[in-house]
MOPAC internal coordinates of N, CA, C and O (Angstrom, degrees):
PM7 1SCF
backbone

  N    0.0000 0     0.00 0     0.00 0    0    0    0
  C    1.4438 1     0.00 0     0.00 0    1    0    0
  C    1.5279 1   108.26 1     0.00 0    2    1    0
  O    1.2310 1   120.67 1   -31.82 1    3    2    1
  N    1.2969 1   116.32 1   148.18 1    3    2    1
  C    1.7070 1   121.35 1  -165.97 1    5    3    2
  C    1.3690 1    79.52 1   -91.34 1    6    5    3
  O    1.2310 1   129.97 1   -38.39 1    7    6    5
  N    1.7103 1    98.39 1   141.61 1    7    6    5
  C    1.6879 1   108.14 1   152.10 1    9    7    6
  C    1.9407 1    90.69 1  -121.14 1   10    9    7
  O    1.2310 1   140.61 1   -38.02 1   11   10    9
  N    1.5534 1    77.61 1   141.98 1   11   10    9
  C    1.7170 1    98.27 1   158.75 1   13   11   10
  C    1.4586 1   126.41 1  -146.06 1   14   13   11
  O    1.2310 1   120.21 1   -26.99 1   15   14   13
  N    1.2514 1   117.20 1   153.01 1   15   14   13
  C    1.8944 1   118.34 1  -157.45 1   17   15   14
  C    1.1979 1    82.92 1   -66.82 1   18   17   15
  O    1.2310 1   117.90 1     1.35 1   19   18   17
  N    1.6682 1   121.61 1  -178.65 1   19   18   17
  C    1.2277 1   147.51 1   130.63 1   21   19   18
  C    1.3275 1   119.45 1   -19.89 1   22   21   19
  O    1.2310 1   110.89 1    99.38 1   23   22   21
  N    0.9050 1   134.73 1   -80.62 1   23   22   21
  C    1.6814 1   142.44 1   174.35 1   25   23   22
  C    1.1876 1   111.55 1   -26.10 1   26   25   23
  O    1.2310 1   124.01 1   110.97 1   27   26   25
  N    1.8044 1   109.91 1   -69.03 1   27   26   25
  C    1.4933 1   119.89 1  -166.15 1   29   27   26
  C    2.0512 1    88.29 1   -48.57 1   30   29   27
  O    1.2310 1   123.31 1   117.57 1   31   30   29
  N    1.8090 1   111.25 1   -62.43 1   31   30   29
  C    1.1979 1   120.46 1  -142.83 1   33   31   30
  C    2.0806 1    93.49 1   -54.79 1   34   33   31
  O    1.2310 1   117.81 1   146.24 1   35   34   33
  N    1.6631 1   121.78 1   -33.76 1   35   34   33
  C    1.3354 1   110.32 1   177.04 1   37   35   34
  C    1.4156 1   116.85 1   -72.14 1   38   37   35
  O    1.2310 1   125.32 1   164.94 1   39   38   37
  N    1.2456 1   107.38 1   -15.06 1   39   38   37
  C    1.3031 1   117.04 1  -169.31 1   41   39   38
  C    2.0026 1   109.83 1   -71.59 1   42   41   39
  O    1.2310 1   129.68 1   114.78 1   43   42   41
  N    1.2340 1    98.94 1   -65.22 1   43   42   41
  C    1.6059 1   116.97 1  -177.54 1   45   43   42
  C    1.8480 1    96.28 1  -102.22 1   46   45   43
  O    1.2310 1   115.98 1  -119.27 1   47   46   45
  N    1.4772 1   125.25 1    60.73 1   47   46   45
  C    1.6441 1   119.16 1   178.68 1   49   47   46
  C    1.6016 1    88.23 1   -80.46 1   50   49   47
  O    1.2310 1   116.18 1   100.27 1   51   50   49
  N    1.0793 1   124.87 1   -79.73 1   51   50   49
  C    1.6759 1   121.17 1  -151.77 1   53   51   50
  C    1.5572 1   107.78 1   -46.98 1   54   53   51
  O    1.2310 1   121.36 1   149.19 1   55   54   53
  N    1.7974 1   115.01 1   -30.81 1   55   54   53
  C    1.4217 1    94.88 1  -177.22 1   57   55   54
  C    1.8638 1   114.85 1   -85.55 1   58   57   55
  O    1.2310 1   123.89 1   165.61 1   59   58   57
  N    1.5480 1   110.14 1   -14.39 1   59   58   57
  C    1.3700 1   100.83 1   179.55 1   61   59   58
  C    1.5625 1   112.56 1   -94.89 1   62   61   59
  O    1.2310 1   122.94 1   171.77 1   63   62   61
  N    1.8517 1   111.96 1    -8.23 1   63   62   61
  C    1.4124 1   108.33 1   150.68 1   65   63   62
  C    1.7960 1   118.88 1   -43.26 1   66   65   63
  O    1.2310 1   128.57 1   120.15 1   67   66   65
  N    1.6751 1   101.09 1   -59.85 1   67   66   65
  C    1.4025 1   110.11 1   174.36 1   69   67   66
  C    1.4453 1   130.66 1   -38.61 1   70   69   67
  O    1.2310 1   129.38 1   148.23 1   71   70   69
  N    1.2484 1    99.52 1   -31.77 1   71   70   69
  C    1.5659 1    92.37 1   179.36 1   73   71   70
  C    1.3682 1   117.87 1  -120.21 1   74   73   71
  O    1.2310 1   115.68 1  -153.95 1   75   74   73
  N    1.4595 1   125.80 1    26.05 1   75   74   73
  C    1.0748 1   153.52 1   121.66 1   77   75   74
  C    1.3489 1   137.49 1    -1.71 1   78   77   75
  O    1.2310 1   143.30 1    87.32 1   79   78   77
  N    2.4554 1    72.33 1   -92.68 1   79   78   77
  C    1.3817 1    94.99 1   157.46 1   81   79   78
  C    2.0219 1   131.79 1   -51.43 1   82   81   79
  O    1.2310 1   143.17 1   155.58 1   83   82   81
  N    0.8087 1    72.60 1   -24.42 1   83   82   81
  C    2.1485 1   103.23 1  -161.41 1   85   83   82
  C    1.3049 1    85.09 1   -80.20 1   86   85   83
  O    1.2310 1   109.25 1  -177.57 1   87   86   85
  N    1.4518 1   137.75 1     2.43 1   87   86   85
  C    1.6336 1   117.35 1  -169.68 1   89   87   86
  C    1.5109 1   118.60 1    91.58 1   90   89   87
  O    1.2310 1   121.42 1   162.48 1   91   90   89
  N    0.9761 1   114.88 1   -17.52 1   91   90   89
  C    1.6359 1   112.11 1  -179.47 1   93   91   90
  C    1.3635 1   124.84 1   -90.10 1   94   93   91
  O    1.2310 1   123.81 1   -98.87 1   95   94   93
  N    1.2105 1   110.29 1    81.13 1   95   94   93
  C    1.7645 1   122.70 1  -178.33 1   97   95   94
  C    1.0540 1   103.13 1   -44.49 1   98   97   95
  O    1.2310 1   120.37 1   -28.12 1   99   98   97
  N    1.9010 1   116.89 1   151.88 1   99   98   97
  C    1.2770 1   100.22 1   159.19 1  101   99   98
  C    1.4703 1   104.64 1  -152.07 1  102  101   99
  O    1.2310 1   106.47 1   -20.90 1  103  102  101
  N    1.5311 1   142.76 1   159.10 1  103  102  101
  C    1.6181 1   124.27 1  -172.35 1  105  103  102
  C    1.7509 1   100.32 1  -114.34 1  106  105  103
  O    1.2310 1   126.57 1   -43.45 1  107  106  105
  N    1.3442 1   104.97 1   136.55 1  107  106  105
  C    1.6522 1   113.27 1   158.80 1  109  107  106
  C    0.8360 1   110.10 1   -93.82 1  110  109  107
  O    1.2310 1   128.34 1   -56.37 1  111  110  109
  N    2.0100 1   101.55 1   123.63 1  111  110  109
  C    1.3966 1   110.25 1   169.26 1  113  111  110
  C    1.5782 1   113.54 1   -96.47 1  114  113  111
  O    1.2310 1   124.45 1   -21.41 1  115  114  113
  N    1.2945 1   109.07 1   158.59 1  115  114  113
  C    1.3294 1   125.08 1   175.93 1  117  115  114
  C    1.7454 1   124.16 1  -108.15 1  118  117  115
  O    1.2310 1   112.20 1   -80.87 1  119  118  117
  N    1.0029 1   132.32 1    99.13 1  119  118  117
  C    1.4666 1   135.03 1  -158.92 1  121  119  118
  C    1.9058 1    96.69 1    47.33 1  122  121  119
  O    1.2310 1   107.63 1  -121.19 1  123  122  121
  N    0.9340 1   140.67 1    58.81 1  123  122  121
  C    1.3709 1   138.86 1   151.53 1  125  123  122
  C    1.5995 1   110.61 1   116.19 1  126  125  123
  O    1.2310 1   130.11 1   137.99 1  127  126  125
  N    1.2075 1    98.11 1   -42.01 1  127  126  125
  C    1.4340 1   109.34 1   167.23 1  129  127  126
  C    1.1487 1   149.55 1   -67.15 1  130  129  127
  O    1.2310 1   107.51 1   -50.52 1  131  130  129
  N    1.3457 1   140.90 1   129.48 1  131  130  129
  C    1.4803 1   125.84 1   173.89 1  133  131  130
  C    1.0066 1   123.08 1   -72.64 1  134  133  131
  O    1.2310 1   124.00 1   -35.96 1  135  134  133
  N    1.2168 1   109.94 1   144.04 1  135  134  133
  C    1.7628 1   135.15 1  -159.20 1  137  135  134
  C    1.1973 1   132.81 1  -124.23 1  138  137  135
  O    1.2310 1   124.58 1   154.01 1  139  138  137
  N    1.3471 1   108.81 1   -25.99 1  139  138  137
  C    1.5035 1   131.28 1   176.46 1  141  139  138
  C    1.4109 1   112.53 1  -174.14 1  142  141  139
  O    1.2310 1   119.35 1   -15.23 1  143  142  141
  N    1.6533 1   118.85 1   164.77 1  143  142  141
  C    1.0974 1   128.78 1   179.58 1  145  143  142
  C    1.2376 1   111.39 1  -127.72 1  146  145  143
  O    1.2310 1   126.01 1   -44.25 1  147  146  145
  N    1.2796 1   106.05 1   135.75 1  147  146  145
  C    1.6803 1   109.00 1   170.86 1  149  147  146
  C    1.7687 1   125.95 1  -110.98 1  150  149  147
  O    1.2310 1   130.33 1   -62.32 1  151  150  149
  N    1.1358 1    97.68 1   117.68 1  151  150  149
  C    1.2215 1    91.20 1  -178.84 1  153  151  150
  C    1.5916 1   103.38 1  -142.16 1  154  153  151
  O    1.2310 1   117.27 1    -6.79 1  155  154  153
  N    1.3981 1   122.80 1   173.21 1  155  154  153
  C    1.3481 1   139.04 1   175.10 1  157  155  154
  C    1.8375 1   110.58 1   -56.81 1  158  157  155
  O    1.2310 1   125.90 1   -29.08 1  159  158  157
  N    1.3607 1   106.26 1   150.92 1  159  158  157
  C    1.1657 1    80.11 1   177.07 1  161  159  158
  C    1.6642 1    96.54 1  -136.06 1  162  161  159
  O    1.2310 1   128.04 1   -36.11 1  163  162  161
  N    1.5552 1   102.13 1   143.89 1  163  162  161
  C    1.7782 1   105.36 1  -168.95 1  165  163  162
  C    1.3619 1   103.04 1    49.07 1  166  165  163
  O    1.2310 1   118.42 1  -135.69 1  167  166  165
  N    1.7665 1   120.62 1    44.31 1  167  166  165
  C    0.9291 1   136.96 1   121.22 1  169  167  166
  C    1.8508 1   119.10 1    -5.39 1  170  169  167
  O    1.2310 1   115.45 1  -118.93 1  171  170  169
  N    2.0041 1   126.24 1    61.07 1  171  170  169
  C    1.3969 1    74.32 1   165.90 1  173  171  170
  C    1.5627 1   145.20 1  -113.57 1  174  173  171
  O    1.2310 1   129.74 1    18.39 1  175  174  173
  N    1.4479 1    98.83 1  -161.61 1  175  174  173
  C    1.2508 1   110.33 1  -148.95 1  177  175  174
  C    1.5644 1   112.31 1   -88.34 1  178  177  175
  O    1.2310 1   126.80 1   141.76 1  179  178  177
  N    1.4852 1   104.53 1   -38.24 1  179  178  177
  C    1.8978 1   115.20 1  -170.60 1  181  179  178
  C    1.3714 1    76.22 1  -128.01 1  182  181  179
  O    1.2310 1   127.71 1   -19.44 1  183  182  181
  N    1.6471 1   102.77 1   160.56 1  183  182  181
  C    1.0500 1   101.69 1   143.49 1  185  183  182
  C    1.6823 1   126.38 1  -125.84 1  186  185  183
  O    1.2310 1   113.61 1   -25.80 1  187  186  185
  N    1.4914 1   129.68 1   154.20 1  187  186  185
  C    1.4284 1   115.87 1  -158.57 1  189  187  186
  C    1.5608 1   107.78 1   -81.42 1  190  189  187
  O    1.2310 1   120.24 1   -40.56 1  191  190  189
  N    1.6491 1   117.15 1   139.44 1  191  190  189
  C    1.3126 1   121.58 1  -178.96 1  193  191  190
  C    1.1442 1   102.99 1  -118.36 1  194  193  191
  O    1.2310 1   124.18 1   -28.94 1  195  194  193
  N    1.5790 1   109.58 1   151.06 1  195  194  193
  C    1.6737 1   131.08 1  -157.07 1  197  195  194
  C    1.8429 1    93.32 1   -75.24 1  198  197  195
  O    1.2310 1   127.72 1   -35.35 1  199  198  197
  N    1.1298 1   102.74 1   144.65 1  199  198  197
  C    1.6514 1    99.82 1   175.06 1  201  199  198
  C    1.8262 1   114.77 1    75.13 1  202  201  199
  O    1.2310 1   128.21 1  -152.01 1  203  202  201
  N    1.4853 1   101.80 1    27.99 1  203  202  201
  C    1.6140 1   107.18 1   179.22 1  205  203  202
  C    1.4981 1    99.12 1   -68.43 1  206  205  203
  O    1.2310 1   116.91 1   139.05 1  207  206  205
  N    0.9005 1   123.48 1   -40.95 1  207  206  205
  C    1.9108 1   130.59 1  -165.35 1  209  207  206
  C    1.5272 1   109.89 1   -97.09 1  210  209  207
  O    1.2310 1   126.91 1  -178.63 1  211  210  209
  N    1.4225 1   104.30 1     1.37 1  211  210  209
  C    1.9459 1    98.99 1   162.85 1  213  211  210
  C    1.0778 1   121.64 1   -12.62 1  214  213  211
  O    1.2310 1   109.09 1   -15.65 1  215  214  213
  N    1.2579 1   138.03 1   164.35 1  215  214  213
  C    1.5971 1   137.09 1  -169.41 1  217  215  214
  C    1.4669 1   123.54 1    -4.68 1  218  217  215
  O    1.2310 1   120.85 1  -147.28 1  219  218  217
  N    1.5025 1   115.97 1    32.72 1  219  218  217
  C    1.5240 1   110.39 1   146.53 1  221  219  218
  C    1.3487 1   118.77 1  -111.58 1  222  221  219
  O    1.2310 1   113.63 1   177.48 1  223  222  221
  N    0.9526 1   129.65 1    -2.52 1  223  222  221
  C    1.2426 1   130.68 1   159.48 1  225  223  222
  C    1.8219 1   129.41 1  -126.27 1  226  225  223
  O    1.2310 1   128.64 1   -54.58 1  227  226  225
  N    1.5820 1   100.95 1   125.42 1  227  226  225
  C    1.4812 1   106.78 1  -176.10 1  229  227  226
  C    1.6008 1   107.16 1  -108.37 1  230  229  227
  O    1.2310 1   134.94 1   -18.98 1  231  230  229
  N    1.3267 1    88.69 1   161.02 1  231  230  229
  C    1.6346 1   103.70 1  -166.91 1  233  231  230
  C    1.6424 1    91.88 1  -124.94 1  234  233  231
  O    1.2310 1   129.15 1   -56.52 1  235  234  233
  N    1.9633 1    99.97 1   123.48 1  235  234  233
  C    1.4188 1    79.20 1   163.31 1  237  235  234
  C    1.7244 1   133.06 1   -81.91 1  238  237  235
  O    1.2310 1   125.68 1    -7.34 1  239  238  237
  N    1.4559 1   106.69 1   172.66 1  239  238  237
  C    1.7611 1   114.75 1  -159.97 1  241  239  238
  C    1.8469 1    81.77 1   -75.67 1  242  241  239
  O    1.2310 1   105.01 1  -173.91 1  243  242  241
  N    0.9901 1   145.34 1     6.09 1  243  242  241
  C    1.6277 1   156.58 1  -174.77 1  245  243  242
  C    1.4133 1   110.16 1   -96.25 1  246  245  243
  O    1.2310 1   118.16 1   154.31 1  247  246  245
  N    1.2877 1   121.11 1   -25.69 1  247  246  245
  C    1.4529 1   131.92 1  -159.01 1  249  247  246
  C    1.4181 1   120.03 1   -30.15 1  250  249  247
  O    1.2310 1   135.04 1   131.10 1  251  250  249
  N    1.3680 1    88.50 1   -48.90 1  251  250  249
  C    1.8722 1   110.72 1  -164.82 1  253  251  250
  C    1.3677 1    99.36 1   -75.25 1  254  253  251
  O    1.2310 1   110.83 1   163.83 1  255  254  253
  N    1.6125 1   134.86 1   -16.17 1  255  254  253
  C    1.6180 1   128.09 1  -174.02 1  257  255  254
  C    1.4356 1   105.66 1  -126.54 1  258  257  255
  O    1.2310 1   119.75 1  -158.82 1  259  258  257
  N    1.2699 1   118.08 1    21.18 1  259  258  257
  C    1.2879 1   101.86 1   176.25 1  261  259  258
  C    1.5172 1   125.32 1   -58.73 1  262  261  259
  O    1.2310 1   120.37 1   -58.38 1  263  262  261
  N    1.1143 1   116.90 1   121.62 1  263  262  261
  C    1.6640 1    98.05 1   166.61 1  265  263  262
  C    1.8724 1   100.89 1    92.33 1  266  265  263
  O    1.2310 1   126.40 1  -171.14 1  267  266  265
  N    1.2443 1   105.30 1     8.86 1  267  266  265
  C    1.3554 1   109.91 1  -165.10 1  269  267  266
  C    1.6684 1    96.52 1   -53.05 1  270  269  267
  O    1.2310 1   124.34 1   133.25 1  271  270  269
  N    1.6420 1   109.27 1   -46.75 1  271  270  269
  C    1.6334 1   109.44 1  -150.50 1  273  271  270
  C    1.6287 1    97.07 1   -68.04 1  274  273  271
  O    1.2310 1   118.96 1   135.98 1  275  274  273
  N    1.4440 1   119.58 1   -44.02 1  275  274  273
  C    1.4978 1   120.14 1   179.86 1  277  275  274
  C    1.2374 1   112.04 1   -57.38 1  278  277  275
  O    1.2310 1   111.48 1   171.07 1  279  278  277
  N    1.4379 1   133.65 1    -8.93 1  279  278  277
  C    1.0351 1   132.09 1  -159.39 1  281  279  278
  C    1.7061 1    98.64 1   -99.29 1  282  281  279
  O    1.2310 1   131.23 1   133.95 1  283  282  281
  N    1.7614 1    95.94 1   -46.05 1  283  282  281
  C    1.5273 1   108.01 1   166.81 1  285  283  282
  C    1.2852 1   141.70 1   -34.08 1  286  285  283
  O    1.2310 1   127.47 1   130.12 1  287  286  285
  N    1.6272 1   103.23 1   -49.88 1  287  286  285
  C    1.1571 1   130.29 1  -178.50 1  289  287  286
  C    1.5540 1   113.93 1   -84.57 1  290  289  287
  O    1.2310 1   119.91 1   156.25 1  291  290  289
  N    1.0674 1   117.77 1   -23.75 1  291  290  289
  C    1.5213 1   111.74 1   171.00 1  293  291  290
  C    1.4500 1   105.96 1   -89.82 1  294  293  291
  O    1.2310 1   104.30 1  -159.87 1  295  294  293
  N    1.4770 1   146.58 1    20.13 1  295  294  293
  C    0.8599 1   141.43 1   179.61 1  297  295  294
  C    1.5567 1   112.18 1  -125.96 1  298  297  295
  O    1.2310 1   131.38 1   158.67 1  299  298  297
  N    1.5345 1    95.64 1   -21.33 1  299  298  297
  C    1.7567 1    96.31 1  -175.60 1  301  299  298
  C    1.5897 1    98.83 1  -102.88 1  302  301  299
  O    1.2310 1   120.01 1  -166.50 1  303  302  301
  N    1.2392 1   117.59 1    13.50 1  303  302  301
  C    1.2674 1   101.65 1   175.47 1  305  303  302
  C    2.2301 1   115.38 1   -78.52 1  306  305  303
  O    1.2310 1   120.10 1   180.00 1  307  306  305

């Protein structure tokens, strides 16, 4: 993990924000020491793709009328 002082870290912020974001932690030290850590935050990790649950779930070819008549009847009353 990169450490860099204070200075460097005000000096270059937007580019070691950048790689941050990108996964690249990094700690500010303070007179020699580390002081803080930077890292991403809710960092994620996967990302979700359309059609993850393909053939486990069926829809019936009915979908659009289910329940039509109950639906009927509470309306024509």
């Amino acid at each position: 993990m990169k450490a860099v002082n204070i200075r460097e870290a005000k000096t270059h912020l937007a580019r070691l924000i950048q790689k941050a974001a990108n996964g690249e932690s990094f700690v500010i030290t303070r007179y020699g020491k580390p002081f803080v850590k930077v890292t991403a935050f809710d960092a994620p990790t996967t990302r979700r793709r359309l059609g993850f649950m393909a053939g486990e779930i069926t829809v019936p070819t009915d979908f659009d009328r289910m329940g039509q008549s109950q639906i009927e009847e509470l309306y024509s009353a």
